[in-house]
C-alpha positions as CSV (number, residue, x, y, z in Angstrom):
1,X,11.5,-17.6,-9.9
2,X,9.2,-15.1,-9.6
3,X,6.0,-15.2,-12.2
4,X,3.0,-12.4,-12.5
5,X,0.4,-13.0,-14.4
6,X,-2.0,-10.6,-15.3
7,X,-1.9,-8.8,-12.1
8,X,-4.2,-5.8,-11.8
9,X,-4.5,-3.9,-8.5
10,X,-7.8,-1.2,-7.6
11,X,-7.3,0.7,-4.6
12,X,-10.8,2.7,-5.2
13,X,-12.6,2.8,-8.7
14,X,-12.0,3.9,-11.5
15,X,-8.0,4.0,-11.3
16,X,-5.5,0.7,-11.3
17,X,-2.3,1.4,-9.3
18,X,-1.8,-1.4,-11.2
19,X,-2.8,-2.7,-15.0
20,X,-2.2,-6.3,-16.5
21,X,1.4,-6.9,-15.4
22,X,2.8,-9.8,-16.5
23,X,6.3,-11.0,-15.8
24,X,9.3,-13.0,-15.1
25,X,12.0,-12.8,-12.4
26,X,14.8,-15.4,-12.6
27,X,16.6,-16.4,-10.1
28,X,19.8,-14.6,-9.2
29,X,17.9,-12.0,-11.5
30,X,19.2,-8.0,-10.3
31,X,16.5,-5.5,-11.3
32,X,15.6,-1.9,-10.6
33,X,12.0,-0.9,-10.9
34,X,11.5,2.6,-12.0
35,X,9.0,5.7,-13.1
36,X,7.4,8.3,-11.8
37,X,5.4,8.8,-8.3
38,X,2.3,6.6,-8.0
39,X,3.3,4.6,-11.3
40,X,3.0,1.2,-9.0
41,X,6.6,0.7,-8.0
42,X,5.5,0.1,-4.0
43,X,2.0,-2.0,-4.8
44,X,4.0,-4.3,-7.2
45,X,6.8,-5.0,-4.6
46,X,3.8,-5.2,-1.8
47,X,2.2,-7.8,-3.8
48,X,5.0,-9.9,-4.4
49,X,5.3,-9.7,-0.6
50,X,1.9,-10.5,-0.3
51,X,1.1,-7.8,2.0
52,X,-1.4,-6.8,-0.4
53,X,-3.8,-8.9,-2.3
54,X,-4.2,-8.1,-5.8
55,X,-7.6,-7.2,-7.7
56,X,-6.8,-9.9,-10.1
57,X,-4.1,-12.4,-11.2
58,X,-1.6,-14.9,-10.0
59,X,1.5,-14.2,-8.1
60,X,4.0,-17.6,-8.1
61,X,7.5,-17.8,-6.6
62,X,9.2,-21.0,-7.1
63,X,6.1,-22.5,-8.6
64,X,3.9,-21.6,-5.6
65,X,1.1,-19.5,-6.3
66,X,1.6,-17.3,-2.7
67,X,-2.2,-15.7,-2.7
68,X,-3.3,-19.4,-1.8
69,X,-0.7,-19.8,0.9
70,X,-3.1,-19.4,4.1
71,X,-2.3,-16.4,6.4
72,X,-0.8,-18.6,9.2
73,X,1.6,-20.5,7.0
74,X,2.7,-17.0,4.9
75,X,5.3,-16.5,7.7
76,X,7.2,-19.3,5.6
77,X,7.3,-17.0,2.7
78,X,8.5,-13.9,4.4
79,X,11.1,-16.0,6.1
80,X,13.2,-16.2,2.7
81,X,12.7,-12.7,2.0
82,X,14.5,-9.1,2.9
83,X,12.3,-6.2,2.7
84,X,12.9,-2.5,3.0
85,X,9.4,-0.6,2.7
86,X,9.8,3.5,2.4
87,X,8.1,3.6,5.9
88,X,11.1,1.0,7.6
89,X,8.6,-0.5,10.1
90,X,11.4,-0.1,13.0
91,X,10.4,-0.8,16.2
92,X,11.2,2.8,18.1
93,X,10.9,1.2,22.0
94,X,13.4,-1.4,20.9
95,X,17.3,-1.1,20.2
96,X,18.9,-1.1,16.6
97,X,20.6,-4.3,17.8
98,X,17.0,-5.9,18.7
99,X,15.5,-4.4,15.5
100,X,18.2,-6.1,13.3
101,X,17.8,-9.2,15.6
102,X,14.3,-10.2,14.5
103,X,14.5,-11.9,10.8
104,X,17.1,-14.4,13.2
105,X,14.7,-14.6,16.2
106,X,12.0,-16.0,13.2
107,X,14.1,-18.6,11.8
108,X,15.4,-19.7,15.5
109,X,19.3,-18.8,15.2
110,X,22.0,-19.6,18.2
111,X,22.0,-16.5,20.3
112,X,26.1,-16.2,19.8
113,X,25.2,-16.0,16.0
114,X,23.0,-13.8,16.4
115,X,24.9,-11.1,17.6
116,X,28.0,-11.9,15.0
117,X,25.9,-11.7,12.2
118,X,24.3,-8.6,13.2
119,X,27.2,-6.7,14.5
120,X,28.8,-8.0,10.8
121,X,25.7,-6.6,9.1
122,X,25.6,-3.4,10.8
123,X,29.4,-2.5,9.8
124,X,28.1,-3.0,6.5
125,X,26.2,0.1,6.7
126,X,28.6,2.0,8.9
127,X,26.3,1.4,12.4
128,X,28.2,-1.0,14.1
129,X,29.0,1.8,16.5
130,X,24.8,2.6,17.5
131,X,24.0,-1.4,18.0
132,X,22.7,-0.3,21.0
133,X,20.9,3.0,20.4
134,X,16.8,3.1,20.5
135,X,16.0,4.0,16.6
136,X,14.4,7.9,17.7
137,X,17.8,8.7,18.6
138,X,19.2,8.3,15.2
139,X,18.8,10.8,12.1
140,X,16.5,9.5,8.9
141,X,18.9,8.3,7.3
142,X,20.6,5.8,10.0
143,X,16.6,4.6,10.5
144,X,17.5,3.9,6.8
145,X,20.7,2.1,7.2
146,X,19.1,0.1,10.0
147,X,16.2,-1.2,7.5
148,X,18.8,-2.4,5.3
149,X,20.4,-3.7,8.0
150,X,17.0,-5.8,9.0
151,X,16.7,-6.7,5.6
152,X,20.0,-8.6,4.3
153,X,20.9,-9.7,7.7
154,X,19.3,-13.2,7.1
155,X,20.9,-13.7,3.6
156,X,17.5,-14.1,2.1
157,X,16.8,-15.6,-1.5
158,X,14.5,-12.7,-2.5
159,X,15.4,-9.0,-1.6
160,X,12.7,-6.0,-2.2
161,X,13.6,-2.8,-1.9
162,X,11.8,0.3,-1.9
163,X,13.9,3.7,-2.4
164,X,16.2,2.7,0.0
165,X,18.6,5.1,-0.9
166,X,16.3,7.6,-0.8
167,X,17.8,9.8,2.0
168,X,21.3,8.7,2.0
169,X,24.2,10.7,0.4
170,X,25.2,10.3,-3.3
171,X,28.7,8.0,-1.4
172,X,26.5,6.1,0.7
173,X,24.1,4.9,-1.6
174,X,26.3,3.7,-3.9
175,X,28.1,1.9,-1.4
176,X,24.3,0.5,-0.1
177,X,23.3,-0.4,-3.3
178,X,27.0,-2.3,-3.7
179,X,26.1,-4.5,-1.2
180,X,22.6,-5.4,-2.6
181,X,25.1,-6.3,-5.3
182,X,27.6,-8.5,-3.5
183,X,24.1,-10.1,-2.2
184,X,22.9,-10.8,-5.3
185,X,26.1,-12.0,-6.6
186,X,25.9,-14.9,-3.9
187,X,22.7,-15.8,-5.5
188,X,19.8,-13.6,-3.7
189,X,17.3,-12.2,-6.2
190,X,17.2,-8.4,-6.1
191,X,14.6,-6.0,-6.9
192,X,14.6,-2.3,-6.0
193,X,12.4,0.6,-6.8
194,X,13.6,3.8,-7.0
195,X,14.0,7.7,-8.7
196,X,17.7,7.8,-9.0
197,X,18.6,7.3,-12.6
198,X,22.4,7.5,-11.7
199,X,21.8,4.0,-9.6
200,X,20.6,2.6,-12.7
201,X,23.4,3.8,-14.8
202,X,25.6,2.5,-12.9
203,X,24.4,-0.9,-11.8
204,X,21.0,-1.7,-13.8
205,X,21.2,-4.8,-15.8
206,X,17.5,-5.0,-16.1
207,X,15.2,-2.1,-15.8
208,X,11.2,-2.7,-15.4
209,X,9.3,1.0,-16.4
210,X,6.3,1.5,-14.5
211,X,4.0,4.6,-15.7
212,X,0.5,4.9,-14.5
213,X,0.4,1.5,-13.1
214,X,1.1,-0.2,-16.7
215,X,4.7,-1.7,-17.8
216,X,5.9,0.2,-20.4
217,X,9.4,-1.7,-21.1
218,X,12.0,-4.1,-19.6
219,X,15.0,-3.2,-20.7
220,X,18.7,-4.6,-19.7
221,X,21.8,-2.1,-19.9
């Protein structure tokens, strides 16, 4: 479970990117996060990465409150988690096949696994066929795909998600945010931010509404 309490964020005075957010996310839980630009939607998944520290307020997943888990020990933390940030974080001098490779590398899997379950995860998202192109030779959206790829390739227990159907076609990211689905079904916790109000129609069970850095409902379809 994931648990807010009171969580305020203040990037530079007098504005809060994020104001007394207090919440609950079960396990197994699928939810979108939604609103308008800079309503919070990135801090409050950044946060619950701990990648950011907030102003003030408790963070605990699973009981743990994560902003005393010391910086050399939060690798422990990440290790259960998928993320896909708007910026994807790829690592342009290596191949998609390395970039994928890494969550495994962490945890210490067999090489021979390695490569099943990344050439498995990357015919997920239809890029099976670049496993071995460098990540500047691919368009946007591919750099996209190969995020997601990154992400779920672990089977973490908690997946964020930020837009990351963003630049994909109206076909493809239904069929992305599908697999979140199948994911979560298996038990991962699911959270994605985005725009797209069709997503949500067609898959939203809960929906947080961010506005101004303040949660204005929590709704389930």
């Amino acid at each position: 479970m994931i648990e807010l309490f009171h969580v305020w964020k203040q990037y530079q005075k007098p504005n809060w990117a994020l104001s007394d957010i207090s919440l609950q996310v079960k396990n197994g839980d699928f939810i979108f996060v939604t609103g308008p630009s800079g309503s919070g939607k990135t801090t409050l998944l950044k946060i619950i990465f701990r990648e950011i520290f907030p102003t003030e307020g408790q963070i605990l997943i699973d009981g743990v409150n994560i902003l005393k888990i010391p910086d050399h020990k939060i690798f422990r933390l990440r290790r259960r988690m998928g993320i896909v940030f708007q910026d994807f974080r790829l690592i342009f001098h290596r191949t998609v096949f390395d970039n994928v490779a890494v969550p495994l590398q962490v945890v210490g899997v067999a090489r021979k696994e390695v490569r099943r379950h990344i050439f498995n995860t990357l015919r997920m998202v239809n890029l099976h066929h670049k496993m071995w192109e460098y990540p500047s030779r691919l368009s946007y959206g591919e750099q996209q795909r190969v995020a997601i790829a990154r992400a779920i390739v672990n089977n973490p227990k908690i997946i964020l998600a930020d837009e990351p159907t963003g630049n994909l076609d109206p076909e493809l990211a239904f069929e992305i945010v599908g697999l979140f689905k199948e994911i979560n079904k298996q038990g991962a916790t699911v959270i994605i931010g985005t725009h797209d109000r069709e997503l949500i129609r067609q898959f939203g069970h809960r929906i947080l509404f961010l506005q101004k850095g303040k949660l204005l409902g929590k709704d389930k379809l």
